[in-house]
Residue, then its C-alpha position, 0 to 999 in steps of 0.5 A: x176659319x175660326x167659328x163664332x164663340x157661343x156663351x150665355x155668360x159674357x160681356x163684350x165691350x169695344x174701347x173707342x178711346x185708348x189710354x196710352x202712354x210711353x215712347x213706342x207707337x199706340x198701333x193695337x186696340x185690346x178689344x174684350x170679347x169674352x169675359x166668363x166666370x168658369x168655377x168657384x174655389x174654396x180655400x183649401x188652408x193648406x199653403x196652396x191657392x189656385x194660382x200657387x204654380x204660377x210658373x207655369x200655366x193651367x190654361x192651354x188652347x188647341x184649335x177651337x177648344x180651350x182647357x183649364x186646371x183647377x182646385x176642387x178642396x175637398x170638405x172635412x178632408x184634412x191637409x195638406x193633400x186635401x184637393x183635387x185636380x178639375x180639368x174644365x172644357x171650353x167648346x162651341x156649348x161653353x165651359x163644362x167639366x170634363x173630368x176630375x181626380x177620384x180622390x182628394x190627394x193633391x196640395x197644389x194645382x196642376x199646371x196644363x200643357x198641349x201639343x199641336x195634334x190636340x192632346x192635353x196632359x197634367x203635372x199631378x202630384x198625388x199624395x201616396x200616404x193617407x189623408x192628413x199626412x203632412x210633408x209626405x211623400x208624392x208620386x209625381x205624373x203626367x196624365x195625358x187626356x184624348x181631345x176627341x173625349x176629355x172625359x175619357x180615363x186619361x192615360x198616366x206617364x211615369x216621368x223618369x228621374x237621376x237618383x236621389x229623389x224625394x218628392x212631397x206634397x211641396x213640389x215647387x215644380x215647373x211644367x213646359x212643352x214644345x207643342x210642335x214637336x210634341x215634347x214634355x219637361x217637368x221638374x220637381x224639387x227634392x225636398x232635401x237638397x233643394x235641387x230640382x230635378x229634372x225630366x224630358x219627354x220625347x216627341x216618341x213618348x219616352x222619359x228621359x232623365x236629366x239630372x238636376x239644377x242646382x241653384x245657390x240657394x234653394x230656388x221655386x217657383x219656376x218658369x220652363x221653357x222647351x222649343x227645338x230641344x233647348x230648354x230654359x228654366x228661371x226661378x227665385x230664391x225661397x229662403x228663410x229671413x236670413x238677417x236675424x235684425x231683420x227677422x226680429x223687426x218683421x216679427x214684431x211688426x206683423x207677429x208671423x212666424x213665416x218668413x221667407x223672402x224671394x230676394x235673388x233670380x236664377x236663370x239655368x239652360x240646355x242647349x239641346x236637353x236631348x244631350x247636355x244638362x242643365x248648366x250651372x245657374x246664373x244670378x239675373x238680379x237680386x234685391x239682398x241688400x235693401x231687404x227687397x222682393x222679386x216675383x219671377x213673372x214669364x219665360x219667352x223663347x223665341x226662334x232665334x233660340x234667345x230667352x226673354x225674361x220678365x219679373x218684378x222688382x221691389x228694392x224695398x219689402x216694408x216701409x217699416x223696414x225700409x223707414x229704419x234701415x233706409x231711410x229716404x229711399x223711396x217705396x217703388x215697383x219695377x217691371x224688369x226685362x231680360x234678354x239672354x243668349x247663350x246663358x248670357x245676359x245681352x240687354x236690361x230694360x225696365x218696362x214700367x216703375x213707379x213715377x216720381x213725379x206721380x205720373x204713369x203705371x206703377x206696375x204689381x204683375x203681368x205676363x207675356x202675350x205671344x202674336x203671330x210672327x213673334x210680336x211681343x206683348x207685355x199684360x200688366x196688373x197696376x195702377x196709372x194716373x194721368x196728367x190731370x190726376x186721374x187714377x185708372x187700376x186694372x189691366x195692361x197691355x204694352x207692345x215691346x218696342x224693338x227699338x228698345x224704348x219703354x212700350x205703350x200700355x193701354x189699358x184694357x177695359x175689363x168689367x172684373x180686371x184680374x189681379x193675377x192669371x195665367x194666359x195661353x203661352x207657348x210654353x204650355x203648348x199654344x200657338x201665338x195668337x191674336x186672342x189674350x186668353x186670361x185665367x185667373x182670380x179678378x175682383x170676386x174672388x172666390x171666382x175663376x174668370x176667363x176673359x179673351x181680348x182682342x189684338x185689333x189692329x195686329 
């Protein structure tokens, strides 16, 4: 039986009427339970905030007990490593620090993950040359902490790699694990090649290289997945404006010299990590020719073994960009849904876009929720106005319709909504649940939130 929640710091709000709209049936109820500020950051001005790895996740749960990873920026250290990694506990007292990295040596946060018997463990990528060495080189690690004693000295895992590696401060790497069986997949990206390598660990604690995936074009960002050996990785292409008119245009509208573009999605798999590597990646979807974006958002896998993929779309970038090269063609958002069996794309679905008619979500995030038994829930970030011209901005929760309509979104009355987060999955090790569990920046930022919300009616 689950024990009752204690926290001085929360807000409990139980939403009577519901805002629907959509084909699918309105059966659940999103009922916000908790909503608690866990720490505060600071800009660290080194290319990386704390939800920079949102391919994977800095939230996990086991049990009663709830972890997250986070940013601590170190004052007067100077860039790019100048953070370290904060490993926070929520238990029956609330959130306490259970522990954080001696010195600061890390640019980016570390992504979480878990397994069944409690254990968790941190993707570090410490820096192994002096503070204010930029584009150096790293050390990439797994540290894996006793649930018993958090604040214990972790244990430190040394990944095994194909050769050929280099490592930096921008690792650009993906962090997965099969909780049940007790396994582990880390990538990380050779600053040379633009090839992420790859590596596996065992349910018996052994490293295992497995090659590399080598994308078209230099590919970040990444989404992994690992469930009964087979892994499955999507990630977007990160690349510099590779249209000089284009390029020259953006430059002076937005006097920037940083200019890359994520215009083209990757998706890779193994069958059985154990055996195969990686195979060759496909394109899910690009944007290339209209000067538009793409935001690779989650990964599900489910027990049939099919990935389910889900990102948003802009054909379009700028209106500026658009105003002299597509003229007429509207402004509009996409939440896009893959299905992929065996390496193959099996079904297309937008979820949510921008109405024409000014009528519905227009939608700018989100991520999966995974309830027991495989129920599927899509968390959205947008905005929705209503047939009477009412707008409503926050948070979103739509159930997957199987019959293959558009899902319901209800909104989910939240005091701070978020405008990014990671959430439990099963990729980083939690169970399905009928609690969302939320971290992430809302609307006082520098705040870090959690918030757990409720599927009434599941």
């Amino acid at each position: 039986m689950r024990r009752p929640y204690r926290s001085t710091n929360c807000v409990t709000v139980f939403i009577v009427s519901v805002c629907a709209f959509g084909d699918a049936q309105a059966d659940v109820r999103p009922v916000v339970e908790v909503e608690e500020v866990v720490t505060s950051y600071a800009p660290a001005n080194n290319g990386a905030g704390p939800m920079w790895c949102y391919g994977s996740t800095c939230i996990t749960r086991q049990g009663e007990d709830v972890y997250v990873s986070t940013i601590e920026t170190g004052e007067g250290v100077p860039r790019l490593c100048n953070t370290r990694w904060q490993l926070w506990h929520r238990g029956e007292k609330g959130w306490r620090l259970a522990q954080h990295e001696a010195n600061y040596r890390q640019r980016e946060p570390c992504p979480i993950a878990s397994f069944g018997d409690g254990s968790i463990f941190l993707s570090v990528n410490p820096s192994t040359r002096p503070p204010g060495v930029e584009y150096g080189p790293c050390k990439p690690m797994v540290l894996g902490f006793d649930p018993s004693n958090p604040a214990e000295t972790p244990s430190r895992n040394e990944p095994a790699w194909a050769d050929g590696t280099s490592f930096t401060d921008h690792s650009y790497r993906g962090f997965a694990a099969d909780g049940a069986a007790g396994e582990l997949l880390l990538l990380n990206i050779n600053n040379k090649t633009s090839a992420q390598f790859v590596s596996f660990r065992d349910a018996n604690g052994r490293w295992h290289a497995k090659g590399t995936i080598e994308f078209p074009i230099r590919a970040c960002y990444p989404q992994a997945a690992l469930r009964d050996h087979a892994a499955h990785v999507m990630a977007i292409g990160d690349i510099v404006e590779p249209v000089d008119a284009w390029r020259k245009l953006k430059f002076e509208k937005l006097h920037r010299k940083w200019d890359y573009v994520f215009r083209q999605l990757f998706y890779s798999h193994s069958p059985d990590i154990t055996k195969t590597v990686f195979t060759e990646p496909i394109e899910i979807d690009t944007v290339e020719k209209t000067g538009g974006s793409i935001r690779n958002l989650d990964l599900y896998v489910d027990a049939s073994g099919a990935a389910h993929l889900l990102y948003l779309k802009r054909p379009h970038q700028y209106a500026f960009l658009r105003d002299k090269y597509f003229a007429g063609q509207p402004m509009t958002a996409h939440l896009e849904y893959v299905v992929i069996e065996a390496g193959k794309v099996q079904s297309r679905r937008t979820l949510a876009e921008t109405p024409s008619d000014g009528v519905g979500l227009t939608p700018s995030n989100g991520r999966f929720h995974v309830a027991p038994g495989g129920k599927l829930y899509v968390v959205a970030v947008g905005s929705h106005r209503d047939e009477a011209g009412n707008l409503a901005s926050g948070n979103w929760l739509g159930k997957m319709d199987r019959r293959g309509g558009r899902p319901v979104f209800t909104h989910i009355k939240l005091e701070h909504p978020f405008g990014s987060f990671y959430t439990t999955t099963p990729r980083g090790g939690s169970k399905p649940s009928d609690f969302i569990e939320l971290f992430g920046i809302a609307d006082d930022n520098p705040n870090l939130r959690y918030a757990r919300i409720r599927l009434a009616g599941s």
